[in-house]
SEDREN-791448 format. One record per residue: residue number from 1; residue in one letter; z, y, x of N, C-alpha, C, CB in turn. Coordinates in Angstrom, 2 decimals. Atoms other than C-alpha are relative to their C-alpha. Glycine has a CB too. Example, Ala and Ser with C-alpha at 12.3 -4.5 7.8 and 13.67 -1.06 7.14 Angstrom:
% residues 2
resi, resn, n_c3, n_c2, n_c1, ca_c3, ca_c2, ca_c1, c_c3, c_c2, c_c1, cb_c3, cb_c2, cb_c1
1, A, 0.00, -1.19, 0.89, 7.80, -4.50, 12.30, 0.00, 1.20, 0.90, 1.25, 0.03, -0.99
2, S, -0.06, -1.19, -0.82, 7.14, -1.06, 13.67, 0.73, 1.09, -0.77, -1.42, 0.46, 0.41
% end
This chain:
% residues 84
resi, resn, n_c3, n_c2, n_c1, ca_c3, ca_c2, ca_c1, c_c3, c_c2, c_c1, cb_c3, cb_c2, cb_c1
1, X, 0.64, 1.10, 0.67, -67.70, 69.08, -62.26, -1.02, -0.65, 0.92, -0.65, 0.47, -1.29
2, X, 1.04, 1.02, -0.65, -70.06, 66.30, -60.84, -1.48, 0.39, -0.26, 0.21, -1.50, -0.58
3, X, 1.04, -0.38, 0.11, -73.61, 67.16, -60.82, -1.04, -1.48, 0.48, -0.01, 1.38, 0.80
4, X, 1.11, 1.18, -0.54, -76.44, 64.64, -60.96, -1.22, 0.50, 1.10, -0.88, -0.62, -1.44
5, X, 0.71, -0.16, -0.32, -78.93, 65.15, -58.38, -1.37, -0.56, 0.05, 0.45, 0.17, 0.53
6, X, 1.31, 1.11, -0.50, -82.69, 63.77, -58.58, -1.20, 0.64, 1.45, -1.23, -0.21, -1.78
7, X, 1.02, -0.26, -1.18, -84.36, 63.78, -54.87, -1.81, -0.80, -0.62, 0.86, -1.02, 1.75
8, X, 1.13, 0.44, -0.17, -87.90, 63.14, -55.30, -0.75, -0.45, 1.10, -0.47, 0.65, -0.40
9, X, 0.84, 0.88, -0.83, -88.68, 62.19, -52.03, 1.39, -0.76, 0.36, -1.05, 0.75, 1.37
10, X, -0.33, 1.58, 0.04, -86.47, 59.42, -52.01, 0.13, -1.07, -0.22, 0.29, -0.28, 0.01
11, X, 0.30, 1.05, 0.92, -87.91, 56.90, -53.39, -0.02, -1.14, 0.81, -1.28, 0.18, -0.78
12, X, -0.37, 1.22, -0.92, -87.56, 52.78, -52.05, -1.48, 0.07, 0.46, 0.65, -1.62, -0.76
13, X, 1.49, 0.25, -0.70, -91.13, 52.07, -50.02, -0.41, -1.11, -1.06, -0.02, -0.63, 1.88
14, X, 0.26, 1.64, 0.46, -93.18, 49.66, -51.88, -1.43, -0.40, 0.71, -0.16, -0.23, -1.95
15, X, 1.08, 0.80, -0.78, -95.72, 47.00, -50.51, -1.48, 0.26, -0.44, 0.26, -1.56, -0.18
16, X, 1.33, -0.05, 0.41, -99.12, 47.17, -50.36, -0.44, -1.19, -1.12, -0.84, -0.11, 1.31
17, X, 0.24, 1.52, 0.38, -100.74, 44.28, -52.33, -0.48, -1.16, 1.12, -1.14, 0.03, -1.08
18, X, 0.12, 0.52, -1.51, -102.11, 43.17, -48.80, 1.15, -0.35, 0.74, -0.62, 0.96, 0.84
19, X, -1.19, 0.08, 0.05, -98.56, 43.00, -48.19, 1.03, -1.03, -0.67, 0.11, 0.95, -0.33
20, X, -0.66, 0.35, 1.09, -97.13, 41.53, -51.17, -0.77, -1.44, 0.05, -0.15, 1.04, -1.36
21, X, 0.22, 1.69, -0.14, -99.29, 38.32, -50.73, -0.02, -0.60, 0.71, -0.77, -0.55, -0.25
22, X, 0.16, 0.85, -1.60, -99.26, 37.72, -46.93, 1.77, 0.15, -0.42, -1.00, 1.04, 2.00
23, X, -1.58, 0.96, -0.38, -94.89, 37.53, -47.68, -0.14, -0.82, -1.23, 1.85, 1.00, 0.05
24, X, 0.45, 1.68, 0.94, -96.02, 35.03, -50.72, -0.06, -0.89, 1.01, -1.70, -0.17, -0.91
25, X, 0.35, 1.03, -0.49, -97.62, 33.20, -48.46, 0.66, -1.09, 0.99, -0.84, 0.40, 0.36
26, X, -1.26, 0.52, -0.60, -95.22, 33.06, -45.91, 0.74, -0.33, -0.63, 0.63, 0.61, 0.65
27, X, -1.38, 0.53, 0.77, -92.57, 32.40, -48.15, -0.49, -1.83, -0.53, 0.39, 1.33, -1.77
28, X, 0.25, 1.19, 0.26, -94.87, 29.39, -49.52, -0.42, -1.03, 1.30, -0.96, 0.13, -0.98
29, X, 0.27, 1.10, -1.28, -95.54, 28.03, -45.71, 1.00, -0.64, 0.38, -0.47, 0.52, 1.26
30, X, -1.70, 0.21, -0.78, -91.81, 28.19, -44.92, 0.14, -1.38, -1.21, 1.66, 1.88, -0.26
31, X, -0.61, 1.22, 0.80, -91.09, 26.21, -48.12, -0.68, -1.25, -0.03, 0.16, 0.31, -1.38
32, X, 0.71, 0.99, -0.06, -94.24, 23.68, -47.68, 0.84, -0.54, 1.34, -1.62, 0.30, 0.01
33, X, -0.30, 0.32, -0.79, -92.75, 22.78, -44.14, 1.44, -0.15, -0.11, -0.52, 0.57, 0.76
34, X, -1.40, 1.20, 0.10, -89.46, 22.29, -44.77, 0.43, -0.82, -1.76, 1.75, 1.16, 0.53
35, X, -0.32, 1.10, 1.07, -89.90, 20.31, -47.77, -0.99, -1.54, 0.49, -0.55, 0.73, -1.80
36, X, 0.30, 1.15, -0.62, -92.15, 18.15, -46.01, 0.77, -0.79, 0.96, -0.93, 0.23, 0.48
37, X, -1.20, 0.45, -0.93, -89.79, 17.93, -42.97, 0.63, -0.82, -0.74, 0.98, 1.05, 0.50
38, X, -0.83, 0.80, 0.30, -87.21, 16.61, -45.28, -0.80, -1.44, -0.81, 1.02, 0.86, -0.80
39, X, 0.68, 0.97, 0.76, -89.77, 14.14, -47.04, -0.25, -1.07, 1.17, -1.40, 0.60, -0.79
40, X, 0.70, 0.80, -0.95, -91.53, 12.80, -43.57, 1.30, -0.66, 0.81, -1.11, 0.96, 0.98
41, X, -0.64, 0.51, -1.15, -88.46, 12.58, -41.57, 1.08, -1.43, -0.61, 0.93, 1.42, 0.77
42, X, -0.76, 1.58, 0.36, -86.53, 9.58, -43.55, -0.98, -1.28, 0.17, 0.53, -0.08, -1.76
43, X, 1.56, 0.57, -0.16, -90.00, 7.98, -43.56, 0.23, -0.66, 1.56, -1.45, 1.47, -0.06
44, X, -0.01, -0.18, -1.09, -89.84, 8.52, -39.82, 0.95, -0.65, 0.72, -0.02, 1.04, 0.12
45, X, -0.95, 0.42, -0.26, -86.45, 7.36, -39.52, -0.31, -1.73, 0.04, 0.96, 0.62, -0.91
46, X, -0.02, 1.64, 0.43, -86.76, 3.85, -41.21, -1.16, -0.22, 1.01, -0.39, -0.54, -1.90
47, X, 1.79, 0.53, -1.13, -90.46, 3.40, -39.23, 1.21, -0.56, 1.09, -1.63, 1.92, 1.01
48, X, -0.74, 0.42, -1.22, -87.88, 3.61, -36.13, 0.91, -1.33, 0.21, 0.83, 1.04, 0.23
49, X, -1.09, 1.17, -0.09, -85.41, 1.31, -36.78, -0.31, -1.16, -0.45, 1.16, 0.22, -0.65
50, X, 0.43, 1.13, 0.40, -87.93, -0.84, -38.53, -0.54, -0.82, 1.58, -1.19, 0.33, -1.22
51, X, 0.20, 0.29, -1.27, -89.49, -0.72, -34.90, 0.53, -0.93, 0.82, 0.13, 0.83, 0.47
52, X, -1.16, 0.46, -1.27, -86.03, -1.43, -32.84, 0.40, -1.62, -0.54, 1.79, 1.27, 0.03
53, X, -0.51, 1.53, 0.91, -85.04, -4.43, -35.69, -1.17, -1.07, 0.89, -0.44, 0.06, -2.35
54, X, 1.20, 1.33, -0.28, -88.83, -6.26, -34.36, 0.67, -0.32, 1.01, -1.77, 0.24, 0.36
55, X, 0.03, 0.57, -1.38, -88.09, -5.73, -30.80, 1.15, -0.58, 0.49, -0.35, 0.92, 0.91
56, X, -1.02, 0.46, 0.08, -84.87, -6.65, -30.81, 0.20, -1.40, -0.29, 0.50, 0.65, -0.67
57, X, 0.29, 1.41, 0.27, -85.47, -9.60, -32.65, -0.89, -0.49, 0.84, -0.46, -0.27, -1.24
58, X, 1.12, 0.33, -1.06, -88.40, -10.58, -30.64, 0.75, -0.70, 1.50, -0.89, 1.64, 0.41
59, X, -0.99, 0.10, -1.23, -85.89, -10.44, -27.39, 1.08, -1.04, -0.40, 0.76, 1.52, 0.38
60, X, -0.74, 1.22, 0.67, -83.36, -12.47, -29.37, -0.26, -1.06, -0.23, 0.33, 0.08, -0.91
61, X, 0.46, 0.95, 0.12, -85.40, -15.03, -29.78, -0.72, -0.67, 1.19, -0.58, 0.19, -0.94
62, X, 0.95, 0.71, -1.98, -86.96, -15.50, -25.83, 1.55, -0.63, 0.59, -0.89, 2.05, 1.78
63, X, -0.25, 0.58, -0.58, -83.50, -15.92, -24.95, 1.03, -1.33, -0.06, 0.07, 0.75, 0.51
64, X, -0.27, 1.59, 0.61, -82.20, -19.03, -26.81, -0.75, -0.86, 0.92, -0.60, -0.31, -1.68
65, X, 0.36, 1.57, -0.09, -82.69, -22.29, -24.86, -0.93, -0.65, -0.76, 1.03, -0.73, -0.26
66, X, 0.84, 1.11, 0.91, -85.55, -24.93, -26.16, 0.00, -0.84, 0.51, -1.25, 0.07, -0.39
67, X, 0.22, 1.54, -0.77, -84.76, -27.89, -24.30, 1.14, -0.66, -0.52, 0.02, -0.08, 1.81
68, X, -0.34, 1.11, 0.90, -83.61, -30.79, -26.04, 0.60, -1.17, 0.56, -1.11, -0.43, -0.65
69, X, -0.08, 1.11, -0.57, -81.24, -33.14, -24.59, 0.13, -1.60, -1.03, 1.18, 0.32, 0.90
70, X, -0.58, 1.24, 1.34, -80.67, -35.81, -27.72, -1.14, -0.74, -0.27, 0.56, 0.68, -1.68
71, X, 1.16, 0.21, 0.34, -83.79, -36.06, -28.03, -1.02, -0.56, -1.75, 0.00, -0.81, 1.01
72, X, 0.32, -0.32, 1.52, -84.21, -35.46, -32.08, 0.02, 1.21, -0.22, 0.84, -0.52, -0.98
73, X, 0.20, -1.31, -0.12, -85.15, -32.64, -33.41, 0.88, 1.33, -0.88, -1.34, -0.03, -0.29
74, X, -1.14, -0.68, 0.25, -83.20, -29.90, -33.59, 0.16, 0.75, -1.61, 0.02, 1.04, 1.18
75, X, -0.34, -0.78, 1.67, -81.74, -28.56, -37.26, -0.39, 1.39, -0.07, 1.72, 0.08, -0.46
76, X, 0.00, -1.44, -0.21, -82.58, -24.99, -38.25, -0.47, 0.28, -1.08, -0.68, 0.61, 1.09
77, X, 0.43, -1.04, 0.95, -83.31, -22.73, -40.57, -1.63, 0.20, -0.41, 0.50, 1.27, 0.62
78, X, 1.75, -0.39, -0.02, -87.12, -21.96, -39.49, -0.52, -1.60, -0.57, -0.82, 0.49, 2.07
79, X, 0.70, 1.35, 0.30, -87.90, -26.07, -39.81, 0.15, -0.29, -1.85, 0.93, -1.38, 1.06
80, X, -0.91, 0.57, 1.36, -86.15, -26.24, -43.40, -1.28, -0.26, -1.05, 1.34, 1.38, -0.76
81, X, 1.15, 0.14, 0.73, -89.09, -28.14, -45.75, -1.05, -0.05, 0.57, -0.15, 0.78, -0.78
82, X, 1.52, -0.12, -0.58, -91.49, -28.49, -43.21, 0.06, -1.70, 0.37, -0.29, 1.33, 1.63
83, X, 0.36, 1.43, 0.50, -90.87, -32.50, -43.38, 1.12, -0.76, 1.67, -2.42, -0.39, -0.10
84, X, -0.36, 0.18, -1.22, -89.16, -32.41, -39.79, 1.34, -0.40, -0.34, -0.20, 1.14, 0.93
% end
């Protein structure tokens, strides 16, 4: 027949309480930092590309021509309602 055995010294280790709140804490640093990560970095993202859109544009616009051979003034978008 099967016999139950109870060891008494084998019991699981348990944590101190000095223990038990420094892996809280860690556990709540890990999760503050990557929930921020995922919060800051779309943030971070758009900033960038809001960035590249200026300079881009900016450059797009130096290298258009402004000289006028007809000598009236030219149609556009930017003038539209300004009486021109």
């Amino acid at each position: 027949m099967f016999t139950m055995t109870l060891h008494a010294t084998a019991r699981p280790q348990q944590l101190s309480t000095a223990g038990a709140i420094f892996r809280v804490i860690v556990t709540l640093l890990m999760f503050l930092g990557v929930f921020i990560a995922f919060l800051i970095a779309p943030l971070l993202a758009l900033g960038l590309a809001y960035l590249i859109y200026m300079v881009w544009r900016s450059r797009g616009g130096k290298l258009k021509s402004s000289t006028n051979t007809s000598g009236s003034p030219e149609r556009s978008a930017t003038g539209f309602g300004a009486g021109v």
